[in-house]
C-alpha positions as CSV (number, residue, x, y, z in Angstrom):
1,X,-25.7,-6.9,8.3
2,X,-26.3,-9.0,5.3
3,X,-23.8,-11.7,4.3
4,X,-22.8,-9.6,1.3
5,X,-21.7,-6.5,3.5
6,X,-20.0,-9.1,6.2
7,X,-18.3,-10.7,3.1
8,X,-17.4,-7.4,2.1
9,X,-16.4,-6.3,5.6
10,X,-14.3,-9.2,6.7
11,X,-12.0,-8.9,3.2
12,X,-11.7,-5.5,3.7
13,X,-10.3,-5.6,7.6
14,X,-8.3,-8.4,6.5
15,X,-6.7,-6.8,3.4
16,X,-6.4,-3.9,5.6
17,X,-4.4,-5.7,8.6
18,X,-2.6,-7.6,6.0
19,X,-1.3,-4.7,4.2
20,X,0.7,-3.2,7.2
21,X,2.9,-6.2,7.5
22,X,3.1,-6.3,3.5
23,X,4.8,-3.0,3.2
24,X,7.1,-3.9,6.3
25,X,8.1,-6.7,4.2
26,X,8.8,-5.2,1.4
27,X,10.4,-1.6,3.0
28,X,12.1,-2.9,6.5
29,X,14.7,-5.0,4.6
30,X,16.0,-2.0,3.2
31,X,16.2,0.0,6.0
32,X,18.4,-3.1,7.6
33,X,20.7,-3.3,4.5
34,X,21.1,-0.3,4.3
35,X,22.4,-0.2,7.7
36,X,24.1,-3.3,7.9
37,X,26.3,-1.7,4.3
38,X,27.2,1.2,6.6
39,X,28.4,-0.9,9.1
40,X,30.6,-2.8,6.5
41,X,32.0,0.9,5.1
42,X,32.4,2.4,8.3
43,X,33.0,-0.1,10.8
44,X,31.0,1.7,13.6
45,X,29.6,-0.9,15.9
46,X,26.3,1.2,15.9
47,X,25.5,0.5,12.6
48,X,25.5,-3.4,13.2
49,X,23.5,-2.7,16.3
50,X,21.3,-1.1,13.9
51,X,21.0,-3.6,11.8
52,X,20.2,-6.6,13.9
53,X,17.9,-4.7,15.8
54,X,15.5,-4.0,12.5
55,X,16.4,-7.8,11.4
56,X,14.6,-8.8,14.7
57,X,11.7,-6.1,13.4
58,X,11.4,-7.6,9.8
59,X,11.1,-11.3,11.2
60,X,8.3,-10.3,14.1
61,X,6.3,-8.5,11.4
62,X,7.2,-11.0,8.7
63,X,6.2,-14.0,10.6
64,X,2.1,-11.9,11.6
65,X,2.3,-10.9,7.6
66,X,2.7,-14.7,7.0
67,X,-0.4,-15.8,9.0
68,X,-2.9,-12.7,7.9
69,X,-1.9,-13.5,4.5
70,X,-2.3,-17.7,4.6
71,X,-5.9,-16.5,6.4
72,X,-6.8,-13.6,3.2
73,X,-6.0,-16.8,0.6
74,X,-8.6,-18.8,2.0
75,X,-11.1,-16.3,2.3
76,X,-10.2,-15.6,-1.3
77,X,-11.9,-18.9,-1.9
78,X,-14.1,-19.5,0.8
79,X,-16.0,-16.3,0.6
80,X,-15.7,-16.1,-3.2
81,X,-15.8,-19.0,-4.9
82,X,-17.5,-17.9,-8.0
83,X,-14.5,-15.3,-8.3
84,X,-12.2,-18.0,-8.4
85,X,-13.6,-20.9,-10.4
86,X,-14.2,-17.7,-12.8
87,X,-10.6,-15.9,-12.8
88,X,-8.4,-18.9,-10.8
89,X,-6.6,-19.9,-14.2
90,X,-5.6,-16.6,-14.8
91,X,-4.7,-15.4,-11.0
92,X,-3.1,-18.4,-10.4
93,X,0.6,-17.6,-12.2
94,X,1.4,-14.4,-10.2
95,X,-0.1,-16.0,-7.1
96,X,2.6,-19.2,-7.5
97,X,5.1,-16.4,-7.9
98,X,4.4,-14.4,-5.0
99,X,4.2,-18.0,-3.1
100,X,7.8,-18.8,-4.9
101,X,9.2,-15.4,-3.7
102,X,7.6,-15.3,0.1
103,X,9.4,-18.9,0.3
104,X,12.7,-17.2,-0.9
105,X,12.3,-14.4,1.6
106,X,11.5,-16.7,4.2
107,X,14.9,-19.0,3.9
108,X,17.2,-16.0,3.3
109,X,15.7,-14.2,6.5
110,X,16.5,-17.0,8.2
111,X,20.0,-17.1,7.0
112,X,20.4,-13.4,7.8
113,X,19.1,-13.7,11.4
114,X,20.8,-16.8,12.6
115,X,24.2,-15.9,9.3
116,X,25.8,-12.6,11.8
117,X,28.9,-15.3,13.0
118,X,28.5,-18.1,10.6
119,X,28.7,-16.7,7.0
120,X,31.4,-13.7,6.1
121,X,30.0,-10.4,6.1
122,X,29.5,-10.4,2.1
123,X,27.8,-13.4,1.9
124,X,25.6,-12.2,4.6
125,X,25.0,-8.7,3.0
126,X,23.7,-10.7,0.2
127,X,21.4,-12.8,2.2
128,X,20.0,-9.3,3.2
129,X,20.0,-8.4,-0.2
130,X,17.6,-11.3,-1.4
131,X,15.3,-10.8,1.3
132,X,14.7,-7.1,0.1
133,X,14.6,-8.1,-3.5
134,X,12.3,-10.7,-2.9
135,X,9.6,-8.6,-0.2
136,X,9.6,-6.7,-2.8
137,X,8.8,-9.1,-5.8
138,X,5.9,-10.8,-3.4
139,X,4.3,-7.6,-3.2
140,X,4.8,-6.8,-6.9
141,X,3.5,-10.2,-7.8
142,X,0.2,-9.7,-5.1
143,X,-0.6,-6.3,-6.9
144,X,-0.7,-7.9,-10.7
145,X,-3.9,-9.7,-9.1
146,X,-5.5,-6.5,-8.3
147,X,-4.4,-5.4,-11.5
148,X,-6.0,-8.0,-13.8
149,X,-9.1,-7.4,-11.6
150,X,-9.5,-3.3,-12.6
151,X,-8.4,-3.9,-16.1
152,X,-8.9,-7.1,-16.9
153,X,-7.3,-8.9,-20.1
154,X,-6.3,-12.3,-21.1
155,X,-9.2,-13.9,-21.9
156,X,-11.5,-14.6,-24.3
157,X,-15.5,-14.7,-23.8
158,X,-18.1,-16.9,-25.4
159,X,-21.8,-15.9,-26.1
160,X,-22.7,-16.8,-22.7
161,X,-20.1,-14.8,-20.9
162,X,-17.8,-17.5,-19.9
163,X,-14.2,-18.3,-20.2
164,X,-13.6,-20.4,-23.5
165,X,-10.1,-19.1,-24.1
166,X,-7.1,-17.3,-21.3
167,X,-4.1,-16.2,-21.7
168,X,-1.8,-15.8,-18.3
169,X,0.9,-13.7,-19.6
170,X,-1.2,-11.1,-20.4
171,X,-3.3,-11.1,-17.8
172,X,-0.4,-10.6,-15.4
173,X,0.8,-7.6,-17.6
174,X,-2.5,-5.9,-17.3
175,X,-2.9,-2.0,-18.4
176,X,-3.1,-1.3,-14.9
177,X,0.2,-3.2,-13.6
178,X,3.2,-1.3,-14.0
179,X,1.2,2.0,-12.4
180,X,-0.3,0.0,-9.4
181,X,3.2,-2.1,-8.9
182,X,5.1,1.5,-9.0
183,X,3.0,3.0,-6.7
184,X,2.3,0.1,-4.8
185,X,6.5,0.1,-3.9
186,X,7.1,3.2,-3.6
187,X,3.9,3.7,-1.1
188,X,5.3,0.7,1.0
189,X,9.0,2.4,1.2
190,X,7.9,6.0,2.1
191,X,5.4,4.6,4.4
192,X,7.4,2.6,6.6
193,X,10.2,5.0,6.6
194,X,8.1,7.7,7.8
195,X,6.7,5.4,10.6
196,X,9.9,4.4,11.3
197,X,12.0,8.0,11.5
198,X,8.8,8.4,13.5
199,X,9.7,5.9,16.5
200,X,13.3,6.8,16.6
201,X,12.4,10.6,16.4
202,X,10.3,10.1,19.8
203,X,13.6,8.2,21.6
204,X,15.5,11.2,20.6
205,X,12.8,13.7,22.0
206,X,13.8,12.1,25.6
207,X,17.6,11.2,24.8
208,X,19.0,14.4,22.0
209,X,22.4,12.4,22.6
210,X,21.6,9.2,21.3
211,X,23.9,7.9,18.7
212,X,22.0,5.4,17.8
213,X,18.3,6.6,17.4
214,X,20.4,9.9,15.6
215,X,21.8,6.8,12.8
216,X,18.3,5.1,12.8
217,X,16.4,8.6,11.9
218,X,19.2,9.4,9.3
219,X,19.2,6.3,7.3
220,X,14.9,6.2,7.6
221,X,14.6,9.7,6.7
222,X,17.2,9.1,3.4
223,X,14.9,6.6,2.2
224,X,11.7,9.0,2.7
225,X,13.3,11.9,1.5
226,X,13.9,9.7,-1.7
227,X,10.5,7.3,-2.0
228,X,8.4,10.2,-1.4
229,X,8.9,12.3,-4.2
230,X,9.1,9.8,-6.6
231,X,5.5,8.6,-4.8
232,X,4.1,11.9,-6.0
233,X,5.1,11.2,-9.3
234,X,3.8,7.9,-9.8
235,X,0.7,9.1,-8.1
236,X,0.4,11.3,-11.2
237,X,0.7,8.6,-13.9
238,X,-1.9,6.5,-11.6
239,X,-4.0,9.5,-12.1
240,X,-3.9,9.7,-16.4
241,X,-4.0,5.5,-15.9
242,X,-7.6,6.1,-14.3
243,X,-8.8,8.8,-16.5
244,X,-7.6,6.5,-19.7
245,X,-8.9,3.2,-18.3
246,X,-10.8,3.5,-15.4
247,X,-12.6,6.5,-15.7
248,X,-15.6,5.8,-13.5
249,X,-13.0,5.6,-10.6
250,X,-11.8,9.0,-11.1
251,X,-15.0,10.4,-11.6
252,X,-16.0,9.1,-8.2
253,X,-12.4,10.0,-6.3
254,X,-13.0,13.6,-7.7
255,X,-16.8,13.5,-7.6
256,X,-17.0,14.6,-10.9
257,X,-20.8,14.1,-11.4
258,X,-20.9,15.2,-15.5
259,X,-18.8,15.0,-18.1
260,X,-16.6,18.3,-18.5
261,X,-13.8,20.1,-20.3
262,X,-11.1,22.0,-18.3
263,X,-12.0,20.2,-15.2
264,X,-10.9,21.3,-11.8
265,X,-9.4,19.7,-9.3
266,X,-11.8,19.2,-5.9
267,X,-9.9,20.0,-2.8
268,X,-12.5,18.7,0.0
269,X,-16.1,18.8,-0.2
270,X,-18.8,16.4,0.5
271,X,-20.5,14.8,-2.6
272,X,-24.3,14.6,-2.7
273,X,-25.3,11.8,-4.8
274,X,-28.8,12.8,-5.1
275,X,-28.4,16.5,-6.5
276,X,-25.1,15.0,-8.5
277,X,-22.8,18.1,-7.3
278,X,-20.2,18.5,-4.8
279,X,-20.8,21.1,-2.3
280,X,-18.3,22.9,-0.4
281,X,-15.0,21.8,-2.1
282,X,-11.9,24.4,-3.1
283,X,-11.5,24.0,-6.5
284,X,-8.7,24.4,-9.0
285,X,-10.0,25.5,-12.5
286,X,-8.4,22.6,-15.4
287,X,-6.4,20.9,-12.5
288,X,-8.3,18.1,-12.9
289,X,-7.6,18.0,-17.0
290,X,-3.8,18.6,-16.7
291,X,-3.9,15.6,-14.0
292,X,-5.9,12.9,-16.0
293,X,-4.8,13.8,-19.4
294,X,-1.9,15.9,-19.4
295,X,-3.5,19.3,-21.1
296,X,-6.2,21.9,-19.0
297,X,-8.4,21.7,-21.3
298,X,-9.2,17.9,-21.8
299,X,-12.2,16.2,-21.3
300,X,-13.1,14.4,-18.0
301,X,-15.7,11.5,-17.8
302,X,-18.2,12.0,-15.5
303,X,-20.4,10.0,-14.1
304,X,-23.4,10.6,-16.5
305,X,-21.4,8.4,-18.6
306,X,-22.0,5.7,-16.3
307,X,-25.1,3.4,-15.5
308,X,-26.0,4.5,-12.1
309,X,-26.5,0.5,-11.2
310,X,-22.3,0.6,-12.1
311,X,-21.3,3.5,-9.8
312,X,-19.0,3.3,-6.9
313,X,-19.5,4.4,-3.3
314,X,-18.8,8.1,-4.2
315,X,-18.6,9.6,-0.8
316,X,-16.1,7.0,0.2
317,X,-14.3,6.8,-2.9
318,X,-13.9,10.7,-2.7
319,X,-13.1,10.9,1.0
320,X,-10.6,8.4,0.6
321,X,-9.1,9.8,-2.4
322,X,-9.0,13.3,-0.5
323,X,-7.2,11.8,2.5
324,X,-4.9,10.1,0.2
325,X,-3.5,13.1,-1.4
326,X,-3.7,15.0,1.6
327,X,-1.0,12.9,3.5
328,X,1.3,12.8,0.2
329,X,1.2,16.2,0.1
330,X,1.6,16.7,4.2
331,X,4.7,13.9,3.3
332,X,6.3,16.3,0.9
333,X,6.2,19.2,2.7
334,X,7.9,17.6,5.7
335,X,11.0,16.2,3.3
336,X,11.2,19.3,2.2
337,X,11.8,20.7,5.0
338,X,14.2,17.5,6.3
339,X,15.9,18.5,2.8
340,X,16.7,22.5,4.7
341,X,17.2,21.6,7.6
342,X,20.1,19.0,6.9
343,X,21.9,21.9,4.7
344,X,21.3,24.2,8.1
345,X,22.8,21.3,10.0
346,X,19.6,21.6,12.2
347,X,18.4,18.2,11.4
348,X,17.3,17.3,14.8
349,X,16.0,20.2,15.8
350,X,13.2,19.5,18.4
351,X,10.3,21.0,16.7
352,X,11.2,19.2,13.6
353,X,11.7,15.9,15.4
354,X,7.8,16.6,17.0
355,X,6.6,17.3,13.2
356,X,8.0,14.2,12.2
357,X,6.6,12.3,15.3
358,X,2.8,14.3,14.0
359,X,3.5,12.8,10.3
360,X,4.7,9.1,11.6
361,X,0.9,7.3,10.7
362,X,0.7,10.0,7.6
363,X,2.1,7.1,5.4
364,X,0.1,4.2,6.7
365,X,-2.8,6.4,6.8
366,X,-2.7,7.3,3.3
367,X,-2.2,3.6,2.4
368,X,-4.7,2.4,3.8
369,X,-7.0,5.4,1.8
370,X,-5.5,4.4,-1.7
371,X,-6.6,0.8,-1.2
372,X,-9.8,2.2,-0.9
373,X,-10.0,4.2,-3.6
374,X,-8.8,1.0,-5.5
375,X,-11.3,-1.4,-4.0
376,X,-14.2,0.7,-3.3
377,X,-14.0,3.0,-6.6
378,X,-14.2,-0.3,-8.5
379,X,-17.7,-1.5,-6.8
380,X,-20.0,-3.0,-7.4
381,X,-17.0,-4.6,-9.8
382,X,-15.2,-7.5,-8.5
383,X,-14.0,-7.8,-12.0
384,X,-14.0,-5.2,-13.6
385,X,-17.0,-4.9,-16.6
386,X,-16.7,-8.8,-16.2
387,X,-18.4,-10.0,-12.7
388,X,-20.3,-8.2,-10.0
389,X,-19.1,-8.6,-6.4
390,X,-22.6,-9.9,-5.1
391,X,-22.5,-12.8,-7.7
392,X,-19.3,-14.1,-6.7
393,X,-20.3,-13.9,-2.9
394,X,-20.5,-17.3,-1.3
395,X,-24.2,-18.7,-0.4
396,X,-22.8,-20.1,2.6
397,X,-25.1,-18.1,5.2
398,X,-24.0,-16.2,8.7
399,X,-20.9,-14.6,7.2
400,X,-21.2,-12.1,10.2
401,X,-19.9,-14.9,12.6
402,X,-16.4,-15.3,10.9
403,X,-16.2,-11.4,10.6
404,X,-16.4,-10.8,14.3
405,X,-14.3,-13.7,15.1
406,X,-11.5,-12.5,12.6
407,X,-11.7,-8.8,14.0
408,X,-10.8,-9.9,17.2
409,X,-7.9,-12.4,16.4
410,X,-6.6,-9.2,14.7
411,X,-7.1,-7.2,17.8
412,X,-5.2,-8.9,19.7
413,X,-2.6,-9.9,16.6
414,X,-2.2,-6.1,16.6
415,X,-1.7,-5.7,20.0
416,X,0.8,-8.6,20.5
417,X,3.0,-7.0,17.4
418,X,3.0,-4.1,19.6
419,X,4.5,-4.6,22.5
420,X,7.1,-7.3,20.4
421,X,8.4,-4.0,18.5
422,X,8.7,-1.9,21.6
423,X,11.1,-4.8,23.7
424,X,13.0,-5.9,20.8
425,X,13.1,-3.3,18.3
426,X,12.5,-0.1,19.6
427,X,14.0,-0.1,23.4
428,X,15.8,2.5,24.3
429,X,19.6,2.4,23.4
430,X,22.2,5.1,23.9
């Protein structure tokens, strides 16, 4: 492994690791106001118990999301220093933000874990509140980073290539911003939700009677039923963002090897670079069209457009992409279904409840494949048409050492969060 690849390598496990315990920050607060609001309407005790028990959830993963994302800053600029002395001006303002609104979600979490006797039950709602609000502006304010780097904007180039000129403002509002910060959101809230109705689904699979995991699944499955559709749509205006302004990327995620009107849509398949076709793939004549620009028969880049030095991993891109939609769509199908069987009043039917323990990692899974598609399908790009990932890479040699030693400490990270979850969160309760 060359220190490229283990450069490479050790961002991607740690973005990876990282991004579990960003989503739980930004969609686990929600799930606890929400319950702790129907404890204040209601006044059923289970509710509360609800509540406190998914505070205790948000603060274990909070507080291992705190440490894998103090460790991804540093290797920010200790495996890519030419990145940052190159784009640090103009990363630096949403970066200070997200640092502004982590510290806001920190002190309020602490006044809603330690606030259930001390402050009234408004104030504390509103403690809850912020910490939601602000999860989810740290996340927003992480993602105009990886915005600026697809599509990047702001500043202004001299003859030489370098930086004479930047403007922060609008390299935070980047073209690709308000499509990655949508989807980004509503990824993180259906995602979590579905892990979550997941969990409580399993408790009732050995205890039908359970008030409690029967209000837990309820509450989870209301915000999946809502996050997921609205995921699907702004996975469609992520799609006409790419073909618009990142066309290479769709051309890879779709392996879409020459330019072409009334382009279908791939279902499947294996790409082979070499011959430039996909073989074996389902296709859906002008799918492709109406998804990237809106009419069937509309033009789609291909990858003949682009210098083969510039293209992307296209098997993984595509894979990825493929695995991505499939678990959306999978995510769908079952709220659809939650959607029927709530109007049958057979909501906790047992089959159902062992389809939604089947789709639990569907979210997370499909997460983890779109930041793929975002990272990979912009190689060999760290910034975009600006600066190539192998000559931002640090000189420093033996990267492979740190990347070992940081895949273990997130081994056993993993493991720890674990078995935290299951005694504190997760125990069984009638």
């Amino acid at each position: 492994m060359n220190d490229l690849l283990a450069a490479r390598s050790q961002m991607a496990m740690s973005l990876g690791f990282h991004i579990l315990f960003a989503v739980a920050g930004m969609a686990m607060p929600l799930l606890m106001l929400i319950a702790q609001w129907r404890h204040l309407r209601t006044g059923e005790a289970v509710f509360h118990e609800l509540a406190l028990r998914w505070a205790k959830g948000t603060a274990i993963l909070f507080a291992v999301g705190a440490v894998s994302g103090t460790v991804l800053s540093f290797e920010l600029g200790l495996l890519w220093p030419r990145f940052m002395q190159y784009a640090g001006p103009l990363i630096g303002m949403p970066f200070s933000l997200e640092g502004f609104a982590f510290f806001l979600e920190a002190i309020f979490l602490g006044l809603y874990l330690y606030g259930w006797k001390k402050l009234t039950p408004k104030v504390h709602l509103l403690c809850g509140a912020v910490v939601a609000l602000s999860g989810l502006a740290s996340g927003v304010f992480v993602v105009a980073v990886n915005a600026f780097m697809n599509t990047p904007s702001g500043l202004v180039l001299d003859a030489a290539g370098q930086v004479k000129d930047f403007d922060p403002y609008v390299a935070f509002f980047s073209a690709s911003f308000p499509t990655q910060a949508a989807h980004t959101a509503l990824a993180s809230y259906a995602s979590v939700s579905f892990a979550v109705m997941a969990i409580h689904a399993w408790r009732l699979r050995a205890d039908p009677t359970s008030v409690f995991h029967k209000k837990a699944f309820e509450i989870s499955l209301l915000v999946a039923v809502i996050s997921t559709p609205l995921q699907i749509f702004s996975g469609d205006r992520s799609a006409k963002h790419l073909a618009e302004h990142q066309p290479a990327k769709l051309a890879a995620a779709e392996a879409v090897f020459h330019t072409t009107r009334a382009a279908p849509l791939s279902i499947g398949g294996w790409p082979d670079v070499d011959a430039r076709e996909l073989k074996y793939a389902i296709e859906i004549p002008g799918a492709l069209s109406i998804l990237g620009k809106g009419d069937p028969d509309a033009e789609i880049v291909g990858l003949d457009q682009v210098p083969r030095a510039d293209w992307p991993n296209v098997p993984v891109v595509h894979l990825a992409f493929q695995v991505m939609v499939g678990c959306g769509t999978a995510m769908l199908g079952v709220c659809a279904l939650a959607a029927l069987l709530w109007w049958r009043k057979k909501l906790f039917a047992p089959r159902f409840l062992l389809l939604v323990m089947a789709s639990g990692p569907l979210g997370l899974i499909a997460l983890e494949a779109g930041w793929v598609v975002t990272e990979v399908g912009r190689q060999p790009w760290i910034l975009r048409g600006l600066m190539r990932t192998a000559d931002a890479v640090t000189p420093m040699p033996g990267l492979v050492v740190p990347f070992l030693t940081f895949s273990l400490l997130y081994f056993v990270l993993g493991a720890v969060v674990v078995v935290l979850l299951r005694e504190h969160v997760f125990a069984v309760k009638r």
